[in-house]
C-alpha positions as CSV (number, residue, x, y, z in Angstrom):
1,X,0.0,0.0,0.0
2,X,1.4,3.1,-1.1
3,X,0.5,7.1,0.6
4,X,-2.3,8.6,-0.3
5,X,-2.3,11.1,-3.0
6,X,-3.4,14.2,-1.3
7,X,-2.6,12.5,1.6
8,X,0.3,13.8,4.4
9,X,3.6,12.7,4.0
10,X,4.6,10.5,6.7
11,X,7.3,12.6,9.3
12,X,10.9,11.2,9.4
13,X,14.0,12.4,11.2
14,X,17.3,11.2,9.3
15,X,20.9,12.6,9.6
16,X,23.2,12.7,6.7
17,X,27.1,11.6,6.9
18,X,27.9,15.4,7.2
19,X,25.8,16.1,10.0
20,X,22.4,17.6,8.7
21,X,19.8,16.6,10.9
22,X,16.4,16.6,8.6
23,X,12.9,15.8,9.1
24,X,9.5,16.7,6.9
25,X,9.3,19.8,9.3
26,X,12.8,21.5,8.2
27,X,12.3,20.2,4.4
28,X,9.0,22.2,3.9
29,X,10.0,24.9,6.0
30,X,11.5,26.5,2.9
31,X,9.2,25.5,0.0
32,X,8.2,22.2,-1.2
33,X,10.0,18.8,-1.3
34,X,10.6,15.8,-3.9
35,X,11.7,12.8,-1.9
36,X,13.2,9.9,-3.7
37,X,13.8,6.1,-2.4
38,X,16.1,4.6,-3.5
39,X,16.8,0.5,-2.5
40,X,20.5,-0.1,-4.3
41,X,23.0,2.6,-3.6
42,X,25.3,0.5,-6.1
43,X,22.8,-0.1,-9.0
44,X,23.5,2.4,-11.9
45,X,19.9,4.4,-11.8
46,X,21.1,5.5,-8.6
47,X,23.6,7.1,-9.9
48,X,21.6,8.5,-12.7
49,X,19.2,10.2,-10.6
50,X,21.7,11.7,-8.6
51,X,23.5,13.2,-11.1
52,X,20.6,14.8,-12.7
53,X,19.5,16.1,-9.7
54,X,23.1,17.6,-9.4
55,X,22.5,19.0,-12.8
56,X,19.3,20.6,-12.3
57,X,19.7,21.5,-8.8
58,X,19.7,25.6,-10.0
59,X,16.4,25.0,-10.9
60,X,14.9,23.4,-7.7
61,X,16.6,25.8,-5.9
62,X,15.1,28.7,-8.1
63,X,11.9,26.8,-7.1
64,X,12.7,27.2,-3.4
65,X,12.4,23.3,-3.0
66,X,14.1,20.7,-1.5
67,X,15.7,17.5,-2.3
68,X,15.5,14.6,-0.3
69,X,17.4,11.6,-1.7
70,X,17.3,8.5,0.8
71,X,19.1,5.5,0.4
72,X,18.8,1.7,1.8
73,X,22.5,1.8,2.9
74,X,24.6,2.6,5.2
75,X,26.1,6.0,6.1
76,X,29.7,5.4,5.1
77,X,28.7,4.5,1.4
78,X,26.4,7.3,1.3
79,X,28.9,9.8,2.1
80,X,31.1,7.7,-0.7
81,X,28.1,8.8,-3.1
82,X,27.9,12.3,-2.1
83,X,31.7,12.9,-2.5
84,X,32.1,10.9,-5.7
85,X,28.9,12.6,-7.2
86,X,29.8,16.0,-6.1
87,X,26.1,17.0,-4.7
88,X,25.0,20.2,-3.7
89,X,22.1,18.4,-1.2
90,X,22.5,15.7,1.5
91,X,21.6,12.1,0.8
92,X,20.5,10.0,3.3
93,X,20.8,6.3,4.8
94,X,17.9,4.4,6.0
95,X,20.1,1.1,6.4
96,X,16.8,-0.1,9.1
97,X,13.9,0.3,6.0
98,X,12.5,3.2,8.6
99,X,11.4,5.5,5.8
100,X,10.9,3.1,3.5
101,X,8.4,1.7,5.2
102,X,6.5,5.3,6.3
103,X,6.3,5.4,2.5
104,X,5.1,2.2,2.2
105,X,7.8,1.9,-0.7
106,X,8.2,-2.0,0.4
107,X,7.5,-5.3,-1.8
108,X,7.0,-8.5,-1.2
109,X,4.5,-10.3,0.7
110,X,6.4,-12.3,3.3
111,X,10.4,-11.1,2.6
112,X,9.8,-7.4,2.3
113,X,12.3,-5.3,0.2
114,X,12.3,-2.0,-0.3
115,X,11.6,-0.5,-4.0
116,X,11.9,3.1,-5.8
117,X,9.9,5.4,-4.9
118,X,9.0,9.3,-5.2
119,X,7.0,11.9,-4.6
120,X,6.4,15.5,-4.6
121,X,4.9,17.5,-1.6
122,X,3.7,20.6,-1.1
123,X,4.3,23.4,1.7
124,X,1.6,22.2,3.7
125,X,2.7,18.7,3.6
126,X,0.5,16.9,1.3
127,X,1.6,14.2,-1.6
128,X,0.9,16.0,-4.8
129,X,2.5,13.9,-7.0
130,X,3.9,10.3,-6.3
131,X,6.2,8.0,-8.7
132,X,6.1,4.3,-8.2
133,X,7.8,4.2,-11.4
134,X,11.2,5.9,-11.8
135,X,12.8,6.5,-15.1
136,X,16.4,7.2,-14.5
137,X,17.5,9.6,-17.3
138,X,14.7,11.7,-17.6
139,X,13.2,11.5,-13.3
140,X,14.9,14.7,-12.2
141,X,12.6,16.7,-15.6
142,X,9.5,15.0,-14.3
143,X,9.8,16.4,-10.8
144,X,10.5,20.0,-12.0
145,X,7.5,19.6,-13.9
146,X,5.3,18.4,-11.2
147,X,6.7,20.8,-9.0
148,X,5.9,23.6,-11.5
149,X,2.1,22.2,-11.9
150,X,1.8,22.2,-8.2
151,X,3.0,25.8,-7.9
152,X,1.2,26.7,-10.7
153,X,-1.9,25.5,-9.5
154,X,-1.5,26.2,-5.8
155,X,-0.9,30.1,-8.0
156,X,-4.4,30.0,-9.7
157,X,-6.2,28.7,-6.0
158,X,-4.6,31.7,-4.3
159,X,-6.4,34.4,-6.6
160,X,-9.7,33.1,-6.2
């Protein structure tokens, strides 16, 4: 069972390999989110997304949101990652599944594993937009443009 669209995110409190303490409070406190799961740290999508996130991270900054990338691993490779990738924005490890399973981004009826996942959420905290399927070369465009859509229609609510 995945979150409801329109539904609120589940909270989370994670800390990256540098230090930065984050939970859904501090991400929306500047704008919205896009939070992205992530099972295999070593599996080449991962990569992929990463690095167009890097790439386009101008533009989700210009769009005031944030970027939550969290990772079924542990912290030391996720600090590999960050270095190795060059990222302007923490990644995270959930080596225990913890937000994994808030997301209920898990498969498997008896042995559970944890999947991709994505979504979108707005300033108030509700999922806008969720991904249960991730394209890795083209991920990072489709969450700019959902973010726009949001902001755009969150825009055309406000002048009513």
């Amino acid at each position: 069972m995945k979150p409801i669209l329109n539904g609120p995110a589940p909270d989370f409190t994670l800390r990256s390999p540098d230090g930065v303490i984050m939970n859904m409070k501090t991400v929306l406190s500047g704008g919205p989110a896009v939070v992205v799961l992530l099972p295999n740290i070593n599996h080449q999508d991962s990569s992929y997304i990463v690095d167009n996130f890097r790439d386009d991270f101008n533009e989700f900054k210009a769009l005031r949101a944030s970027i939550v990338t969290v990772f079924n691993s542990d912290e030391e490779a996720v600090a590999k990652m960050h270095s190795e990738h060059e990222l302007q924005y923490p990644i995270f490890a959930d080596p225990d599944r913890e937000v994994f399973r808030k997301f209920r981004a898990m498969d498997g009826l008896i042995l559970k594993k944890p999947r991709k996942y994505a979504c979108v959420i707005n300033t108030e905290g509700l999922i806008t937009k969720a991904f249960r399927s991730i394209d890795a070369n083209r991920f990072s465009r489709q969450a700019l443009y959902a973010l726009r859509d949001q902001m755009g229609r969150s825009a055309l609510s406000s002048k009513k």
